[in-house]
PALOFI-928554 format. One record per residue: x negated, y negated, z negated of N, C-alpha, C, O, CB in turn; residue in three letters. Coordinates in steps of 0.1 Angstrom, whole numbers, plus 5000, padded with zeros to 4 digits. Glycine has a CB too. Example, Ala and Ser with C-alpha at 12.3 -4.5 7.8 and 13.67 -1.06 7.14 Angstrom:
BEGIN
486850574922487750454922486850334922485850334915488750454910ALA 487250224929486350114929487150004921486649894920485950064943SER 
***
This chain:
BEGIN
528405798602529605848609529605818624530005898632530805778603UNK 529105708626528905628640527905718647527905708660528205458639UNK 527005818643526205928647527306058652527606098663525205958632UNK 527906108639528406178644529606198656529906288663528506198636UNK 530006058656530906068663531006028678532006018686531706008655UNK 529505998681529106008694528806098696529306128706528305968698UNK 527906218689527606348690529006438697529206508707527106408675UNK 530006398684531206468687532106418701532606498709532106458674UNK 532106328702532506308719531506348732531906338744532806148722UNK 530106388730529906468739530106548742530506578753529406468741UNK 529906648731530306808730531506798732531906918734530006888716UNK 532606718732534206758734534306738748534906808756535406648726UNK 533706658749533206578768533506708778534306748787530806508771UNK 532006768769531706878774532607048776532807128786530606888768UNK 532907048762534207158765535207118771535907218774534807208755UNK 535906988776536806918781536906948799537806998806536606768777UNK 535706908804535306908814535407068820535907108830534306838813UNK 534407178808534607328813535907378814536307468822534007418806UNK 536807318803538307438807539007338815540007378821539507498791UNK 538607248816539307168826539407218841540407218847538707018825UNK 538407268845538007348859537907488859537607568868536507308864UNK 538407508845538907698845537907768842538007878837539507768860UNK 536507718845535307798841535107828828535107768817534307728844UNK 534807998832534208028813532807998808531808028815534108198808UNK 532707928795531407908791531607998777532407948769531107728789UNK 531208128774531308168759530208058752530707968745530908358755UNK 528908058753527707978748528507838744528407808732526407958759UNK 529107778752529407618749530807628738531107528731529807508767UNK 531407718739532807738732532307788719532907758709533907838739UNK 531207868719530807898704530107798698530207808686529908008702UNK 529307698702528607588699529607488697529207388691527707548710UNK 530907488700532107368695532307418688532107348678533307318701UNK 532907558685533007618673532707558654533207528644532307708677UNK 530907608665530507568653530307448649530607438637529607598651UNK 530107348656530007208654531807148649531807038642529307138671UNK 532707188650534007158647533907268632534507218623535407198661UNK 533507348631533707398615532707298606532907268594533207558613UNK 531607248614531107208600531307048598530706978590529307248598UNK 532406998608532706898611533606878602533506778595532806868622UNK 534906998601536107008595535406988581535606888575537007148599UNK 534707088576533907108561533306978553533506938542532407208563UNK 532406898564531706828562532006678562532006598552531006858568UNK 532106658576532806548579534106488573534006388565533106548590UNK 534906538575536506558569536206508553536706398549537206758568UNK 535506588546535606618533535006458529535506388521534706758528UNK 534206438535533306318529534706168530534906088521531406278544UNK 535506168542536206118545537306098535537805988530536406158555UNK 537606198533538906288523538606238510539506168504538906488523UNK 537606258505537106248491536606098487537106028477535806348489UNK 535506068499534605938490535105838498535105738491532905948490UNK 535605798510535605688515537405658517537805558513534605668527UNK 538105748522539705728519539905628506540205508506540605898515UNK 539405718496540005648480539305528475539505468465539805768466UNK 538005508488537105368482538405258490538705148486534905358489UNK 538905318503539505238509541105198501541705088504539505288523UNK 541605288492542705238488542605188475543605148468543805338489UNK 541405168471541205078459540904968464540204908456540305108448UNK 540804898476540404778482541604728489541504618495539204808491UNK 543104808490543704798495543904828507545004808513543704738493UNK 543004878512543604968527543705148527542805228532542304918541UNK 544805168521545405288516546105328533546305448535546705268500UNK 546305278539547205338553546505398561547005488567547905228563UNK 544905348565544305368575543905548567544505648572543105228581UNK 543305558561543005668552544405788551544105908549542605598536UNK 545405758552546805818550547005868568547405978573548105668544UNK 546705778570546605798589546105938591546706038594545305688598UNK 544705928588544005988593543906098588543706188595543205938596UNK 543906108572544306268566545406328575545506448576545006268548UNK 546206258581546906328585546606408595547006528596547706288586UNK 546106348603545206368616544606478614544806578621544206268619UNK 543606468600542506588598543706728597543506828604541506568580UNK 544806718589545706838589546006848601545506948604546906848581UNK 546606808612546606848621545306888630545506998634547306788624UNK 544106848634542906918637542607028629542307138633542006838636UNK 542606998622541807148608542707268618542107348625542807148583UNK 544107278616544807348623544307408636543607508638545807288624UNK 544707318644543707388657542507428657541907518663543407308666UNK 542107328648540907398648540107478644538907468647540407368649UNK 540707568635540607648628540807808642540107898646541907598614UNK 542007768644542007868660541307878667540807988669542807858669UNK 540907748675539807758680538407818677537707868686539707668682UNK 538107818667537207848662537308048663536608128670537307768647UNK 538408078654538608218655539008268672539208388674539908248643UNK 539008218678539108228693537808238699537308348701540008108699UNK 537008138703536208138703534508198701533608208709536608098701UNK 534608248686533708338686534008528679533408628674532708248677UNK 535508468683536008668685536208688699536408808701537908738678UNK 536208608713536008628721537108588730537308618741535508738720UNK 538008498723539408488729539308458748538408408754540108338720UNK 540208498752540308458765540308348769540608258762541108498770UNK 539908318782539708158790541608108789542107998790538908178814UNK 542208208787543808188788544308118777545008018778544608318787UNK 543808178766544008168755543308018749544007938742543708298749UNK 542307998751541107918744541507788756541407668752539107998744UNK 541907808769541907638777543007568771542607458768542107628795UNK 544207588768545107478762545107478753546207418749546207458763UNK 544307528740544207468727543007418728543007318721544307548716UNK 541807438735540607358735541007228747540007168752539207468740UNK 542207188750542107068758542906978753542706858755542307068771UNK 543907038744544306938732544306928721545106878714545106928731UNK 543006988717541907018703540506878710539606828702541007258702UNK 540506848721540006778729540706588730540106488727540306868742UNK 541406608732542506488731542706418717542806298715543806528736UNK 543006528709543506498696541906448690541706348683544406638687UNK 541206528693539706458687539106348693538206278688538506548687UNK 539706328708538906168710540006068707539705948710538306128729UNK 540806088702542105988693541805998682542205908675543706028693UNK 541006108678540706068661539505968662539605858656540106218651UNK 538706008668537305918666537705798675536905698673535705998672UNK 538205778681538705608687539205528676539005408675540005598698UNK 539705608668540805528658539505508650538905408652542305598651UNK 539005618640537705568633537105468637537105368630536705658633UNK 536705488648535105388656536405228652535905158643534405438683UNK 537205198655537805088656538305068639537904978632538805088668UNK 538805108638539205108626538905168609539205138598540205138629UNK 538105248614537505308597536605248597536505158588537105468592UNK 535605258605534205198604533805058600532805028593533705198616UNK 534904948607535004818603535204818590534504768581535904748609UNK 536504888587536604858569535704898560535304848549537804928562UNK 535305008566534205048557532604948555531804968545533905188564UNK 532404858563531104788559531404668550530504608545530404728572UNK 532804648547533704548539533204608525532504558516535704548543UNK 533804738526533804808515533104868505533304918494534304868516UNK 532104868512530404998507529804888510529804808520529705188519UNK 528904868493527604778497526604888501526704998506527004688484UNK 525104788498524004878506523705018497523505138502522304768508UNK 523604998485523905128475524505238478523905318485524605098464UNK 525505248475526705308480527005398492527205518493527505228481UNK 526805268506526205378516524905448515524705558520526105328528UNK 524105398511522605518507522905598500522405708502521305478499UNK 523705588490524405728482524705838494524105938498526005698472UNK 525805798497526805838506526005948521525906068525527605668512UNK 525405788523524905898534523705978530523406058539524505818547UNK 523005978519522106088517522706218512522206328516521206038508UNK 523606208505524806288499525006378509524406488509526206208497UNK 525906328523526206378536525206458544525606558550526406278544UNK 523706408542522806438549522706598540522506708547521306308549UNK 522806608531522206778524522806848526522506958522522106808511UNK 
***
């Protein structure tokens, strides 16, 4: 997760910075695109499914409740963005949902990095995350 989620604050870095100065990048907006769909698919899911419900049988059911929520709200945007993006949406259209599709995602992964990640080495022995993350990896 700690992988991805450096990956994912550069690439946000990086679309942040372009609509931030008004410039069009189609290449870098289709590349968030894609990296936020398979993030939503992938990421999300692994979250959603295997480690949320490991966390509320251990007793930390809030942080997991948090952050599903979070994912419904991103999925949302970003779901637009996405269809914006690589149908060709305008710099009009695509800069204020890609700068608070931007915000909302370095608030998601701050909160993770501080807070999911810790509980999670509590929670997953060495098994478990080798499941997990080979699982993830396919």
């Amino acid at each position: 997760l700690h992988l991805d989620h450096q990956a994912t604050l550069a690439l946000w870095s990086s679309v942040q910075a372009t609509l931030a100065t008004g410039r069009e990048d189609p290449v870098l907006m289709k590349r968030a695109a894609a990296a936020l769909e398979h993030e939503l698919a992938t990421h999300f899911e692994l979250e959603e499914k295997e480690l949320f419900p490991r966390l509320a049988a251990a007793g930390d059911a809030d942080i997991g409740e948090l952050l599903t929520e979070e994912h419904a709200v991103i999925r949302v945007a970003g779901k637009r963005f996405i269809e914006l993006a690589r149908g060709g949406g305008s710099l009009r259209e695509l800069r204020p949902l890609g700068l608070e599709l931007a915000e909302r995602i370095f608030a998601h992964v701050h909160k993770e990095e501080l807070g999911l990640v810790p509980l999670l080495e509590d929670v997953l022995d060495d098994e478990a995350d080798e499941a997990l993350s080979l699982a993830y990896a396919s």
